[in-house]
C-alpha positions as CSV (number, residue, x, y, z in Angstrom):
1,X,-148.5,147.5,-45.7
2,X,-151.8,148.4,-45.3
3,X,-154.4,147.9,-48.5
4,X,-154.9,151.5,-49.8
5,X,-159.0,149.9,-49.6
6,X,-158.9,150.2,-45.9
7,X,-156.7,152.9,-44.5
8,X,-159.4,154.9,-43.5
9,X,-160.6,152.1,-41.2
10,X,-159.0,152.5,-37.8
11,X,-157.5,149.6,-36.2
12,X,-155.2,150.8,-34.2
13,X,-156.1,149.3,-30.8
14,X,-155.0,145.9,-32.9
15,X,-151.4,147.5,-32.9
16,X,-149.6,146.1,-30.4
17,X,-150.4,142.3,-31.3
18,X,-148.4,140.0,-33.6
19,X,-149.6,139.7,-37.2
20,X,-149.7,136.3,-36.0
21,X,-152.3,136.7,-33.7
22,X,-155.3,134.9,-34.0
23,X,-158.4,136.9,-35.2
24,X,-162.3,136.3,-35.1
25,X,-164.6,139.0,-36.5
26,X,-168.5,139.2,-35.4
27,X,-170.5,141.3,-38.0
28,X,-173.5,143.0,-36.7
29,X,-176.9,143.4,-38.6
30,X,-176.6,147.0,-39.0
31,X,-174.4,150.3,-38.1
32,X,-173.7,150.0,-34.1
33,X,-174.8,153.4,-32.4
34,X,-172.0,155.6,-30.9
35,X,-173.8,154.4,-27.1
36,X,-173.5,150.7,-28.4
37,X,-170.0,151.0,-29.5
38,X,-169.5,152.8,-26.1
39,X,-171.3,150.0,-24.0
40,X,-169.2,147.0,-26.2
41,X,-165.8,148.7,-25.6
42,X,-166.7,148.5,-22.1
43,X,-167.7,145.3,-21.6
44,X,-164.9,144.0,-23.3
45,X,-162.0,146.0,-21.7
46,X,-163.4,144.6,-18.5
47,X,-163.6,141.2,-20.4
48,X,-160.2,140.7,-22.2
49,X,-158.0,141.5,-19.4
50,X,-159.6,138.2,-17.5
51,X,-160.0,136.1,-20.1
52,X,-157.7,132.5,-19.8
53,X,-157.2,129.5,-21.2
54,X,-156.9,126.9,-18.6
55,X,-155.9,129.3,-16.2
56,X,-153.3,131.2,-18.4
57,X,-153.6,134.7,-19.4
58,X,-154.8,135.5,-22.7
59,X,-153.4,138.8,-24.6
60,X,-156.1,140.0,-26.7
61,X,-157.6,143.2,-27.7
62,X,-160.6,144.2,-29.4
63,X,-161.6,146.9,-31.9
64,X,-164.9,147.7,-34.0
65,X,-164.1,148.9,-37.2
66,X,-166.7,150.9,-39.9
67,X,-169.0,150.6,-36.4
68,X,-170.3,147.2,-37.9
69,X,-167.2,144.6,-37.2
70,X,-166.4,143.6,-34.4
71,X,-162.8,142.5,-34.5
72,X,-161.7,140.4,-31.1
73,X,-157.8,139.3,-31.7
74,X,-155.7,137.2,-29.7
75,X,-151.4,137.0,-29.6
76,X,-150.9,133.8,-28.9
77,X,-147.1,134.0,-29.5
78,X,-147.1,136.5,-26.2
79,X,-149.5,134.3,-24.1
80,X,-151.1,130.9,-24.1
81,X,-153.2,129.3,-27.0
82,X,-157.2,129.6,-26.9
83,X,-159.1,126.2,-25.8
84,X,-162.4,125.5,-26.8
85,X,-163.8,126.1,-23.3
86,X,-162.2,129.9,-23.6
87,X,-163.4,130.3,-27.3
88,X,-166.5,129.6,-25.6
89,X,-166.2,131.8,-23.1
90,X,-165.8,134.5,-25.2
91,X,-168.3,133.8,-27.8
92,X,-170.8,133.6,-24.9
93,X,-169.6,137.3,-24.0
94,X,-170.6,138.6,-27.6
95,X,-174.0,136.4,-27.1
96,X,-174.6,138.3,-24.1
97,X,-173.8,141.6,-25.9
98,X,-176.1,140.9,-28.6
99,X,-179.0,140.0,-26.2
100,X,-178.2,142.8,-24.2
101,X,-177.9,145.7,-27.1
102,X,-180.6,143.5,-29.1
103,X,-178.6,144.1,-31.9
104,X,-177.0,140.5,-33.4
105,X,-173.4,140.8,-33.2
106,X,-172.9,137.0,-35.3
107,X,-175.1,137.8,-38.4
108,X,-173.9,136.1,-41.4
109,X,-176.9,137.3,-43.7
110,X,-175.8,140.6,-44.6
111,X,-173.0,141.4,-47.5
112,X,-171.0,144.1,-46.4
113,X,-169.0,145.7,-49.6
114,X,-167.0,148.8,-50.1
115,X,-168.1,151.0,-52.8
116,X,-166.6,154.7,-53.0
117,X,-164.7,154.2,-49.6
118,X,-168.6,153.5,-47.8
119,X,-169.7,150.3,-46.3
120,X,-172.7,149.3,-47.7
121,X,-174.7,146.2,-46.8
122,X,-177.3,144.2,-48.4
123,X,-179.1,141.3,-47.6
124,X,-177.5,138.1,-49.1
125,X,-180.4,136.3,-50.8
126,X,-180.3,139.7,-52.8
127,X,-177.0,139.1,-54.0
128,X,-177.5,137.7,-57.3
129,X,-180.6,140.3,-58.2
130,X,-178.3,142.9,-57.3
131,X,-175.1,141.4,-59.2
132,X,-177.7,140.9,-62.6
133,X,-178.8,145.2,-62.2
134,X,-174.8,145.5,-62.6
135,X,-174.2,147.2,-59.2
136,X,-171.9,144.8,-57.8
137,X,-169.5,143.1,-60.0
138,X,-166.4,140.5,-59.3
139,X,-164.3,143.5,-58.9
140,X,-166.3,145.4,-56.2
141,X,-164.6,144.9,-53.0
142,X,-166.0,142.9,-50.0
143,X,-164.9,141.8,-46.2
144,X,-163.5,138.9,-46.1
145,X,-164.4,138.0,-42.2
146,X,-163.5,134.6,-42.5
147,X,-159.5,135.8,-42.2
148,X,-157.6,134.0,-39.6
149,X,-154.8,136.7,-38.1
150,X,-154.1,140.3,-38.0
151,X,-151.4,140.0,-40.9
152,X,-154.0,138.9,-43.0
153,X,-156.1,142.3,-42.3
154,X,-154.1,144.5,-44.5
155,X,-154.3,142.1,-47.3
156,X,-157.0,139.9,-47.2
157,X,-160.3,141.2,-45.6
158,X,-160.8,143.7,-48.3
159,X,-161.0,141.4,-51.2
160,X,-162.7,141.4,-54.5
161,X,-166.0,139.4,-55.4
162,X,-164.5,137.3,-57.4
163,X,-161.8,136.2,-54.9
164,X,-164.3,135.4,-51.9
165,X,-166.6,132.9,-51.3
166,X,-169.2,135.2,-52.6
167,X,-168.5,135.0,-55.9
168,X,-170.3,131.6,-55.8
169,X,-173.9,133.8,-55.5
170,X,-173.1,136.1,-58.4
């Protein structure tokens, strides 16, 4: 079941995985253009399909979602288990894409929250200014990108405050 938080955020190209399947999300410093989304789904459709681990096949999709995550999943019950060298391999793809779009695709300085069914981001050293002017609060809802699988999506990366590591700046 889906989190009535998030059904308006499409992750359908995640659909055919496992709930099982292993998930890493990249968070970008700010809204991706519609040419940027356009030049990252293409890199990684050519990408996925060749990516292995130790010479195995890898079944993994991709999908950016509020045009801010990027959401790279793996189904490791259908195909082989990721090694460090592949990990690599495809953390060095999203590198590239960053330096490429100069746009960083791995920013973890930026607190993206829901608030009225909009993503809103602020930086996080403002956190506790902007928790003390009341406009964020344990309850307001925030992305979770430290989830490990797709099953946790529907439950777990929309998550209040007070239940994420956050909390610990308010």
């Amino acid at each position: 079941m889906i989190s009535e938080d998030i059904k308006h955020i499409d992750l359908s190209a995640l659909d055919d995985l496992s709930n099982s399947a292993r998930l890493w999300i990249f968070q970008a410093e700010r809204r991706l253009s519609v040419e940027e989304i356009g030049m990252i789904n293409d890199h990684l459709t050519r990408f996925l399909p060749q990516w292995t681990s130790h010479n195995r096949s890898l079944i993994a999709r991709h999908q950016i979602a509020c045009d801010l995550f990027l959401i790279i999943a793996l189904d490791e019950e259908r195909s082989a288990d990721a090694s460090g060298c592949s990990i690599d391999n495809m953390t060095h793809q999203v590198q590239a894409l960053s330096r490429h779009l100069d746009v960083n695709l791995m920013d973890r300085t930026t607190f993206y929250f829901l608030l009225n069914a909009e993503v809103l981001g602020i930086p996080m050293h403002e956190l506790s200014q902007v928790a003390e002017d009341k406009k964020i609060n344990h309850n307001t809802l925030v992305f979770n990108n430290l989830i490990k699988t797709k099953g946790e999506l529907s439950g777990n990366w929309v998550i209040p405050v007070g239940e994420s590591w956050h909390s610990r700046f308010l």
